[in-house]
C-alpha positions as CSV (number, residue, x, y, z in Angstrom):
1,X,10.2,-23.2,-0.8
2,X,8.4,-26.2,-1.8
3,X,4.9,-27.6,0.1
4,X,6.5,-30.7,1.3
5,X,8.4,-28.1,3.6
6,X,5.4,-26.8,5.3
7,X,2.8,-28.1,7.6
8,X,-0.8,-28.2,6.0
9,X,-3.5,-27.5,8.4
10,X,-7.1,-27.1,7.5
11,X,-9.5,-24.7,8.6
12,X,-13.2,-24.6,6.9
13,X,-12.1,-25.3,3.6
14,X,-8.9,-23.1,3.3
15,X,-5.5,-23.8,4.1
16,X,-3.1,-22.5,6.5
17,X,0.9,-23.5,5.7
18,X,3.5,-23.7,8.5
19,X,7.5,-23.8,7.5
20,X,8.3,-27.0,9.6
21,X,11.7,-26.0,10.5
22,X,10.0,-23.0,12.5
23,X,7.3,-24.7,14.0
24,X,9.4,-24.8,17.2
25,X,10.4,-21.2,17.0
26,X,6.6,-20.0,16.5
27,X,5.0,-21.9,19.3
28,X,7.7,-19.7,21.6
29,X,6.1,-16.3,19.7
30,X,5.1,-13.9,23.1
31,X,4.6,-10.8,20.9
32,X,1.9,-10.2,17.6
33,X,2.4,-7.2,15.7
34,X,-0.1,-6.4,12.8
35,X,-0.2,-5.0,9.5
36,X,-3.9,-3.2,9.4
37,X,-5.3,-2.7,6.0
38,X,-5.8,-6.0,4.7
39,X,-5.1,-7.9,7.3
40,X,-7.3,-6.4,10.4
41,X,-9.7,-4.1,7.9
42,X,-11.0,-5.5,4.2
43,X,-9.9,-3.0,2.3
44,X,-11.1,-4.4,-1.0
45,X,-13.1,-1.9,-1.9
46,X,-11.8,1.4,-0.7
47,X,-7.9,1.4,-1.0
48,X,-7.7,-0.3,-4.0
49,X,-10.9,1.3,-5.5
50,X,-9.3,4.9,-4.2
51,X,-6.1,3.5,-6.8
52,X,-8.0,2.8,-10.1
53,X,-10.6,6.4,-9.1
54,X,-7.4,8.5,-8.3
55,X,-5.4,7.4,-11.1
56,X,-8.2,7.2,-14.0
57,X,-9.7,10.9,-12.3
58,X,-6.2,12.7,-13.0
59,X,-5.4,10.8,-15.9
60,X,-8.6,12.1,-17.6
61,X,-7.8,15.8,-17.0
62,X,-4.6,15.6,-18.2
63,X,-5.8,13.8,-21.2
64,X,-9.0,15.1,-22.1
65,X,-10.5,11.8,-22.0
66,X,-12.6,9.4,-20.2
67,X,-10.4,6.8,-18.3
68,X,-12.9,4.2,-17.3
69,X,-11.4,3.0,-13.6
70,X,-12.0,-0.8,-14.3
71,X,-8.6,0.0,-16.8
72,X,-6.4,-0.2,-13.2
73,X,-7.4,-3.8,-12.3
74,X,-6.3,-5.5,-8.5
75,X,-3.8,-7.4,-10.7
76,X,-1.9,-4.0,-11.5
77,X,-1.6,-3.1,-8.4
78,X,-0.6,-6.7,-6.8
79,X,2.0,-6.5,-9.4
80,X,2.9,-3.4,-7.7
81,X,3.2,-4.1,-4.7
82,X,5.2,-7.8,-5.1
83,X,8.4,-5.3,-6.0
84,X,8.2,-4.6,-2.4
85,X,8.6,-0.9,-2.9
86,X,4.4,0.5,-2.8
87,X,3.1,0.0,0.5
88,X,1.8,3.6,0.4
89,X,-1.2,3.3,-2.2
90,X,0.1,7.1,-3.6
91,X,2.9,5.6,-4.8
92,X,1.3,3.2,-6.7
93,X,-1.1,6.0,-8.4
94,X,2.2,7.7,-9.0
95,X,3.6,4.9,-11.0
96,X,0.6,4.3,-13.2
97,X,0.1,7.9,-14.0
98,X,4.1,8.2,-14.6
99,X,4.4,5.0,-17.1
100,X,1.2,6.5,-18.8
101,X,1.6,9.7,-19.6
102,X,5.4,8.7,-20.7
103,X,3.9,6.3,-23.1
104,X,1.8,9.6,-25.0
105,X,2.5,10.3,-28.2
106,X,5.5,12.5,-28.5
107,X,3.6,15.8,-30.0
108,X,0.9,15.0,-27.3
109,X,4.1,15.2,-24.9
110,X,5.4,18.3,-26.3
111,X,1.7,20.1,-26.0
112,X,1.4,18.9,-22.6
113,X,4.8,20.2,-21.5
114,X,4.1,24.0,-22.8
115,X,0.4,24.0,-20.7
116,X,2.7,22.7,-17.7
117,X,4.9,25.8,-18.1
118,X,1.8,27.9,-17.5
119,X,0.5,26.4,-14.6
120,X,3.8,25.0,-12.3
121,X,3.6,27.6,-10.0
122,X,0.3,27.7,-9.2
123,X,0.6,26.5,-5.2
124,X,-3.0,25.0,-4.7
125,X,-3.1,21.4,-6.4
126,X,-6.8,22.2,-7.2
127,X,-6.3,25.2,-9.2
128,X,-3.2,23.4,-10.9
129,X,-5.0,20.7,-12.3
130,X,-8.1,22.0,-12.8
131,X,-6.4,24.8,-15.4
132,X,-4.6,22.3,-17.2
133,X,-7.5,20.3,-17.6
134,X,-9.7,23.3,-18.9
135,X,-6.9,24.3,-21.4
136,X,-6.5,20.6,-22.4
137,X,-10.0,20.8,-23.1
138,X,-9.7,23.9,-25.4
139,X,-6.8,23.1,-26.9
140,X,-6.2,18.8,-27.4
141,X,-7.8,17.5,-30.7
142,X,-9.8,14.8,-29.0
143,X,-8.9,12.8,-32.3
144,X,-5.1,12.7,-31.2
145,X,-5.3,10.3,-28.2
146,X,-8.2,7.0,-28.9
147,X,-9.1,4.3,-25.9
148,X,-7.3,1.7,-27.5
149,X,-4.4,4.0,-26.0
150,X,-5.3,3.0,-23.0
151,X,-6.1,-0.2,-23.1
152,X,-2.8,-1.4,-24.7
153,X,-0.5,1.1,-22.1
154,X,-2.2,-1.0,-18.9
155,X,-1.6,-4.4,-20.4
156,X,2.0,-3.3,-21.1
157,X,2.1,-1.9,-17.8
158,X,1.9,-5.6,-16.4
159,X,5.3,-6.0,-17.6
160,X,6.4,-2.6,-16.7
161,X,5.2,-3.2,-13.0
162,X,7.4,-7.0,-13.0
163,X,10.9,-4.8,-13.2
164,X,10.2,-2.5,-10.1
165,X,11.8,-2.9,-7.2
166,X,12.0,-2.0,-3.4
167,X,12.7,1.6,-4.4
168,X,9.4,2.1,-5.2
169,X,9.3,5.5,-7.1
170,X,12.5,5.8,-7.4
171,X,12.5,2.5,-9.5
172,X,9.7,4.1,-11.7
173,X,12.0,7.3,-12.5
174,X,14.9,4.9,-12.8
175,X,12.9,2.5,-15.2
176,X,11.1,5.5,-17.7
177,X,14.5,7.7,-18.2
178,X,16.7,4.3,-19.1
179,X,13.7,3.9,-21.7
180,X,12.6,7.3,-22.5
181,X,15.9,9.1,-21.4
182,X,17.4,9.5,-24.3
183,X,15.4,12.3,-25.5
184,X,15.7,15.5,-24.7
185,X,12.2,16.6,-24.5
186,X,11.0,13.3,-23.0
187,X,13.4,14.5,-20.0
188,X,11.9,17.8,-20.0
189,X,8.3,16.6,-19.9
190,X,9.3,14.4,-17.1
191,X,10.6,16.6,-14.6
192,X,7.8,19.0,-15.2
193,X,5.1,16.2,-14.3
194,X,7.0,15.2,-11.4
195,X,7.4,18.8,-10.7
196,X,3.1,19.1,-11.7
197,X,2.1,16.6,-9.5
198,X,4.3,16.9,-6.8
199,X,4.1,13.6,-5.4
200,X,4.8,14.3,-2.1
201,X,3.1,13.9,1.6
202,X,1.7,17.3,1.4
203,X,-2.3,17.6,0.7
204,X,-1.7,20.7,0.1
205,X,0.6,21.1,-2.3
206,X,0.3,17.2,-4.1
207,X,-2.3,16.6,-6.5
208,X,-1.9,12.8,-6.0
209,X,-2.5,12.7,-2.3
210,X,-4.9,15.4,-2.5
211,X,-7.2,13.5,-5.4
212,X,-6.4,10.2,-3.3
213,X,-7.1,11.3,0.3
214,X,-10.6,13.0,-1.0
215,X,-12.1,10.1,-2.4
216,X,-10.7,7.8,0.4
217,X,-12.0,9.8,3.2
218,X,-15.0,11.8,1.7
219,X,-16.1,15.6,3.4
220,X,-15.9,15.3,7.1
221,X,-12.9,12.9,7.8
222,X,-10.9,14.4,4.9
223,X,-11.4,17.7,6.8
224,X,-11.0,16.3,10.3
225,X,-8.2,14.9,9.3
226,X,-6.3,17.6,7.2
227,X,-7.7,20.7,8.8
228,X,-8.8,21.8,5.0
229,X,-12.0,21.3,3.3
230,X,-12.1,18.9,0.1
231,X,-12.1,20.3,-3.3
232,X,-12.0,17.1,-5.7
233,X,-14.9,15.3,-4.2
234,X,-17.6,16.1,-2.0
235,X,-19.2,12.5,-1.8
236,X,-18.7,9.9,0.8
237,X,-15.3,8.4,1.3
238,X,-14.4,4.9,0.2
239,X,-12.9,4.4,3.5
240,X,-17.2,3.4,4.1
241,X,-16.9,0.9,2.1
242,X,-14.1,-0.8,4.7
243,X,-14.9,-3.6,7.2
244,X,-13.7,-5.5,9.9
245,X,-12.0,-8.8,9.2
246,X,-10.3,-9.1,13.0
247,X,-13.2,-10.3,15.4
248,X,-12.9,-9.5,18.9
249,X,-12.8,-13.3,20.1
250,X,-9.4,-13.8,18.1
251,X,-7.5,-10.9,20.0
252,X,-9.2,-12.2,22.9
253,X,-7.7,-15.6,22.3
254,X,-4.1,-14.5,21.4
255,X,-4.0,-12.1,24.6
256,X,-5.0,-15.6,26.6
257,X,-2.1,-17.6,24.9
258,X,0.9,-14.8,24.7
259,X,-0.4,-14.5,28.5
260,X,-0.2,-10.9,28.5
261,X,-1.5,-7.7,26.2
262,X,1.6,-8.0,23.7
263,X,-0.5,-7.3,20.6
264,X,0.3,-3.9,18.7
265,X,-0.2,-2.4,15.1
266,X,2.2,-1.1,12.8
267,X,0.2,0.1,9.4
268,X,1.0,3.1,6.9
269,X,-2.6,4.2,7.3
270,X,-3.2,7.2,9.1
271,X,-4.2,6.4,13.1
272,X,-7.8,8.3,12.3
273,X,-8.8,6.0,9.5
274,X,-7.5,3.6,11.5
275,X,-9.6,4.1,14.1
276,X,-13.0,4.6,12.4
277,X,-12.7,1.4,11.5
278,X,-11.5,-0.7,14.3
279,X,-13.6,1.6,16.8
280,X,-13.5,0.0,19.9
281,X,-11.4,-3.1,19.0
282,X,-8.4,-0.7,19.1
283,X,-8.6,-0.7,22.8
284,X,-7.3,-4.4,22.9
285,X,-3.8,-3.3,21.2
286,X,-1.2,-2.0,23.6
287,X,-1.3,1.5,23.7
288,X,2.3,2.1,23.7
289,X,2.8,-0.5,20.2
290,X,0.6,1.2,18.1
291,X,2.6,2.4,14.9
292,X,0.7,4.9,12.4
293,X,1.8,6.9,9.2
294,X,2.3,10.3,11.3
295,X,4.3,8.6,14.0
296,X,6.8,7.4,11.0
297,X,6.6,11.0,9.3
298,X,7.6,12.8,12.5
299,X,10.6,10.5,13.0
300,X,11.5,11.5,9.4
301,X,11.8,14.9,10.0
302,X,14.3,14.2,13.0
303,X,16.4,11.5,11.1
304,X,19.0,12.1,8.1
305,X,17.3,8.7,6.1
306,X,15.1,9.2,3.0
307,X,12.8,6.9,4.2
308,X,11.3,5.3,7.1
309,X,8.0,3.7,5.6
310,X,7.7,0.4,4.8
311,X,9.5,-2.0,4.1
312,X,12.0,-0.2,6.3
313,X,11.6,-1.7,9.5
314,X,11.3,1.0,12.1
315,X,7.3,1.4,12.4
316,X,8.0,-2.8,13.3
317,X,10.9,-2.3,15.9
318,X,9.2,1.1,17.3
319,X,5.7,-1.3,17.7
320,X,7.8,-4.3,19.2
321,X,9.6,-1.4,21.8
322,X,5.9,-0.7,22.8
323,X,6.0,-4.7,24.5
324,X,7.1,-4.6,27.9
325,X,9.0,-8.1,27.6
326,X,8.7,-9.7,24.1
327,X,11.3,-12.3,23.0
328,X,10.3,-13.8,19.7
329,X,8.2,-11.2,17.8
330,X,5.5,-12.6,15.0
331,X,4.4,-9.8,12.8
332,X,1.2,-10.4,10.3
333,X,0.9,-8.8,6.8
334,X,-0.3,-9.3,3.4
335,X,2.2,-7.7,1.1
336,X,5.6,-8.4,-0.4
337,X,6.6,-5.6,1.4
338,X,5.4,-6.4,5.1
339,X,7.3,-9.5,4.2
340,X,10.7,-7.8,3.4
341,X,10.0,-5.3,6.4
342,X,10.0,-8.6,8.6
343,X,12.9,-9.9,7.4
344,X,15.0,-6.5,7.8
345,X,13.7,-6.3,11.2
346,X,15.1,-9.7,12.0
347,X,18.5,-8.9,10.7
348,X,18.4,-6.2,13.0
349,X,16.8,-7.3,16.2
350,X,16.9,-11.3,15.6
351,X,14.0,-13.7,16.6
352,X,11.4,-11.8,14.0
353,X,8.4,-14.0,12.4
354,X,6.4,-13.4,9.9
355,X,2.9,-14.4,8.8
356,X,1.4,-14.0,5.6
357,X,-2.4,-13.7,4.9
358,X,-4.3,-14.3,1.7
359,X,-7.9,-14.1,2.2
360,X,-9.2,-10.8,2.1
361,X,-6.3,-10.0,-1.3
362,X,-8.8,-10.8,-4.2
363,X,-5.6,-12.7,-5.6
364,X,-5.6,-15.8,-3.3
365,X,-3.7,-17.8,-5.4
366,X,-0.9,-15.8,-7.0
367,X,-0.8,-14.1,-3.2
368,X,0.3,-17.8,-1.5
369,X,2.4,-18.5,-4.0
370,X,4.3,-15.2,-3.5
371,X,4.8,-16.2,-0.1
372,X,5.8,-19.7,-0.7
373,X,8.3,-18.6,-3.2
374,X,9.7,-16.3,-0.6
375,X,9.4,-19.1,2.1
376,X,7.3,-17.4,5.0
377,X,7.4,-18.7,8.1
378,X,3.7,-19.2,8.2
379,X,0.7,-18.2,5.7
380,X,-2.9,-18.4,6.6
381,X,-6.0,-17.3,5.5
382,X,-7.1,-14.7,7.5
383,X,-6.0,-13.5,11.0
384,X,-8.9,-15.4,12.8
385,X,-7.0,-18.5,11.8
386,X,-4.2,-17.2,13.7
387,X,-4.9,-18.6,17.5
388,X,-6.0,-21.6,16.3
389,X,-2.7,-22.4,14.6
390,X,-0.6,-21.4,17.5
391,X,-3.3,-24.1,19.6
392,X,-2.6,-26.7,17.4
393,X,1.3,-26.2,17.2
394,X,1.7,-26.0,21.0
395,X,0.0,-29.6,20.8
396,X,2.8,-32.2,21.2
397,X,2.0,-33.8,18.3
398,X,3.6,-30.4,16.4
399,X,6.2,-30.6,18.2
């Protein structure tokens, strides 16, 4: 949509955008559900860092080389996310270390595929990796693979990340084999990595959400959270590197305006990370609308669907069920795929808002005019701006 169809309001310098032909609709909004990381918690530097150390870290022991992190930029994974389809961060270290190691050098390939042979059957994602990487070590001319490797394979992975899609992973498989497919031995290799790496929901068995989980969490959450102590990394976790962006006055003030405690959380983060974060501030959610990662697992196991995550809609509708009486929900996210979540969910249900934020991104810009392009019902800056739209619409003069 265009900016002449959107309200402009102005709040300390930034701008807030309202679609005028829902102004009417939003001022009637009596239940708020939120997206958590980057929206309620600045995640700048611990999700997105946890990305670019994950992928470079197990890029580098499959390679023998240095992968400096600053090579995975926010850009890639923006671009990642748009497609709609990465809203859990391992997917998107799944997708960089898939398009990279596909783009090796075919003898690099075939080397890689015999020390893969050796190792697939070792259980423990530690031991896995850390075997390949010491035969890599022994074995890979250092000479065979330069940085200017590197370098090029991330810029063409801008254009690589452009043609995803919604499927997330499964766009990255689809993608490779229709370029790579052809060959024999490419299709070999493939399967084996996939096989190597085993990117599944399993710290124990996945070396991307094993490598990914350690340096998010660091020693004692990682093991609070997982029952199992860290092997990767025994540093502190990203996850302190998080802070509040949600201040207690501004749930404060939409509780006073919805006129009840219709405020809940539906987030693909894990409820203990979550929680050390928020700390006390959770207590002003509704208990019974609070939508984690291992609420959406369990309801995996009990379902025949592939998939519940995001931008599947149930952690939304399971949130919004959590609302004693909620007519005309608003849910508040800062991804393409909160976004097409939203718009699923109001297929379904009917009467479902969404709100885009673009503060706390690092790709203000390019992050509004995503949403503009899709035509959210409302984007603003941060979620503190939130109660003071819905004031000002509810003025007659917005009316």
């Amino acid at each position: 949509m265009q900016l002449e169809d959107y309200l402009t309001l102005n709040f300390n310098g930034r701008r807030a955008y309202v679609r005028r032909d829902r102004i009417n609709l939003i001022k009637r909004v009596d239940g708020i559900v939120f997206d958590c990381d980057g929206v309620l918690i600045d995640i700048r530097n611990s999700y997105n860092l946890a990305i670019s150390k994950s992928a470079a870290y197990i890029l580098g022991a499959i390679t023998g080389r240095v992968v400096p992190e600053s090579l995975i930029s926010d850009e890639i994974i923006f671009l990642f996310r748009k497609s709609g389809g990465f809203n859990n961060d391992w997917d998107t270290v799944y997708g960089i270390l898939m398009f990279t190691l596909s783009s090796l050098p075919k003898g690099i390939r075939d080397f890689l595929t015999k020390l893969m042979e050796k190792f697939i059957e070792e259980l423990s994602p530690y031991r896995r990796l850390t075997q390949l990487k010491e035969a890599v070590g022994k074995e890979l001319d250092p000479c065979m693979l330069d940085d200017e490797f590197f370098v090029e394979t991330i810029r063409r992975m801008k254009g690589f990340a452009k043609i995803l899609d919604s499927t997330g992973k499964r766009s990255v498989d689809k993608n490779l084999m229709e370029t790579f497919g052809n060959d024999e031995n490419f299709r070999r290799f493939y399967a084996l990595l996939k096989q190597f790496l085993h990117p599944s929901e399993d710290v124990r068995k996945s070396i991307i959400a094993r490598v990914f989980e350690e340096f998010f969490c660091g020693v004692s959450l990682f093991k609070e959270i997982y029952g199992v102590p860290p092997q990767f990394h025994t540093g502190s976790g990203l996850i302190e590197n998080e802070t509040l962006i949600v201040r207690p006055e501004t749930l404060d003030s939409l509780i006073s305006i919805l006129g009840k405690r219709n405020l809940g959380i539906a987030s693909g983060s894990r409820r203990k990370s979550a929680e050390y974060v928020l700390g006390e501030l959770i207590d002003k959610f509704n208990p019974e609308a609070l939508i984690f990662a291992e609420t959406v697992e369990m309801a995996e196991l009990e379902c025949t669907e592939k998939s519940l995550k995001k931008p599947h809609p149930f952690s939304l509708l399971k949130a919004a069920e959590g609302f004693e009486d909620c007519n005309i929900l608003m849910y508040v996210g800062d991804s393409a795929e909160d976004l097409l979540m939203a718009l699923e969910a109001a297929r379904l249900r009917g009467e479902v808002l969404f709100a885009g934020v673009y503060c706390y991104t690092g790709l203000e810009e390019k992050i509004v005019r995503s949403f503009l392009d899709y035509g959210c019902d409302m984007i603003i800056p941060s979620v503190n701006e939130l109660p003071l739209v819905l004031e000002k619409l509810r003025e007659e003069k917005y009316s």
